[in-house]
C-alpha positions as CSV (number, residue, x, y, z in Angstrom):
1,X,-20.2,3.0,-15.0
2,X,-23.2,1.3,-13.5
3,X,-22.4,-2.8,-12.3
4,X,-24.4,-5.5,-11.2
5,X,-21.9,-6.0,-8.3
6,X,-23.9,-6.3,-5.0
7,X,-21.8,-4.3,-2.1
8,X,-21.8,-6.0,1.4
9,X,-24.6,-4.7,3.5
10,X,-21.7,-3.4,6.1
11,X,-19.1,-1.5,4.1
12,X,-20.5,2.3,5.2
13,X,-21.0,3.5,1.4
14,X,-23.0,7.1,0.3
15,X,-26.1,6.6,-0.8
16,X,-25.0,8.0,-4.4
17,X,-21.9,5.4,-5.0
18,X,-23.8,2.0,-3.8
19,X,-24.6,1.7,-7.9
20,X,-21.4,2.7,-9.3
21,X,-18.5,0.0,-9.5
22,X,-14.2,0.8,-9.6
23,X,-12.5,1.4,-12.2
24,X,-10.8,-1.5,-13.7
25,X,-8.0,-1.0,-16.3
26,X,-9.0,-2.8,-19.9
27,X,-7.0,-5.4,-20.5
28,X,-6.4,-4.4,-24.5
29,X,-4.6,-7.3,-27.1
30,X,-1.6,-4.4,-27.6
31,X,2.0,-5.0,-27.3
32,X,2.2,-2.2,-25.2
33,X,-0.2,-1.5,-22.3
34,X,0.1,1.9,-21.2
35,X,-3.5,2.3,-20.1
36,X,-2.1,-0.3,-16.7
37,X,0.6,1.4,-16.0
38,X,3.6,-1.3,-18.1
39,X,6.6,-0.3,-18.6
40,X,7.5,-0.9,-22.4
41,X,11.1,-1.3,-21.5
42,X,12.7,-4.0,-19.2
43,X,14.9,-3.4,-16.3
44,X,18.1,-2.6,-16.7
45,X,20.6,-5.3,-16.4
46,X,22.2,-2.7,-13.0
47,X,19.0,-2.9,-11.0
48,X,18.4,-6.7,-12.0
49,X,21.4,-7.2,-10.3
50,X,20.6,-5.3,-7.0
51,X,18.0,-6.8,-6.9
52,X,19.8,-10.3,-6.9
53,X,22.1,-9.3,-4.9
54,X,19.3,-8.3,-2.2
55,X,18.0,-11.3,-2.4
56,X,20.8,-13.3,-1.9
57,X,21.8,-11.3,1.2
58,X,18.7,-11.8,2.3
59,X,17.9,-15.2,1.9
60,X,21.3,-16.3,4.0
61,X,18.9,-15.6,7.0
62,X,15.4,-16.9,6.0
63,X,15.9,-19.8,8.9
64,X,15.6,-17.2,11.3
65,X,12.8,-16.0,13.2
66,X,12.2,-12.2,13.0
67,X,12.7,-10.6,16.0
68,X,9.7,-10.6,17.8
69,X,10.1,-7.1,19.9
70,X,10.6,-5.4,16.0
71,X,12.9,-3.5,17.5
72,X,14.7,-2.3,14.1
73,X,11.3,-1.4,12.7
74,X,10.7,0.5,15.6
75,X,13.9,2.1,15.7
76,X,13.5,3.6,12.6
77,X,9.2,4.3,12.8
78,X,10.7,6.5,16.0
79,X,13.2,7.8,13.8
80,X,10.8,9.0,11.6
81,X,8.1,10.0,13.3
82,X,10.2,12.4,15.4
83,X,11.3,14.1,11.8
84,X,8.1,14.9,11.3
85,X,7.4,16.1,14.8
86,X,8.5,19.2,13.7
87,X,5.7,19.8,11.0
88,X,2.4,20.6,10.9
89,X,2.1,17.4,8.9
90,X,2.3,15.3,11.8
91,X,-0.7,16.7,13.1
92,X,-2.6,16.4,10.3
93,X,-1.9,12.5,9.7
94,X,-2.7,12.0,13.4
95,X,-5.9,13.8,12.9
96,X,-6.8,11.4,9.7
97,X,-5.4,8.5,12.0
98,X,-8.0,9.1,14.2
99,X,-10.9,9.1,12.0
100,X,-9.8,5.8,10.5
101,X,-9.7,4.2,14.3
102,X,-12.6,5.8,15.1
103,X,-14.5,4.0,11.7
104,X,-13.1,1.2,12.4
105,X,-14.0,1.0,16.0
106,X,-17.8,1.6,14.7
107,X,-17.4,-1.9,12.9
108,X,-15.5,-3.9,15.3
């Protein structure tokens, strides 16, 4: 699909995909859209209610700073990332990690 959309001068595009635009779901006058991913059915009136109930717990502390070390967050990145220390996955998403900083880095 060929566009008239103009890519920024920086974004590090091939050659070949500067003339070709994303694909972008139809938006089709049917009552049910599965070509965007809809769900035809509604929630169910169980998870509507976690979900409430979530909220509300939640909300009791919305006057509240987040803790500004993270230190939950980083319990539990710690706690994850030493699971996967034990895979050869780990060193695979650190390799990709790496590429990503490095292209970044290029355009920083």
């Amino acid at each position: 699909m060929m566009s008239s959309y103009s890519w920024s001068s920086w974004l590090p595009l091939r050659s070949n995909l500067k003339g070709l635009s994303a694909y972008g779901a139809p938006q089709l006058p049917l009552m049910i859209k599965l070509n965007t991913n809809e769900n035809p059915y509604g929630l169910s009136a169980e998870l509507v209610e976690k979900i409430l109930a979530e909220i509300k717990a939640e909300s009791a502390n919305l006057n509240r700073y987040p803790d500004r070390d993270a230190l939950q967050l980083r319990s539990k990145l710690a706690s994850f990332i030493n699971k996967l220390s034990n895979t050869n996955f780990t060193e695979k998403i650190f390799g990709q990690l790496m590429e990503v900083m490095k292209l970044f880095n290029q355009f920083s």
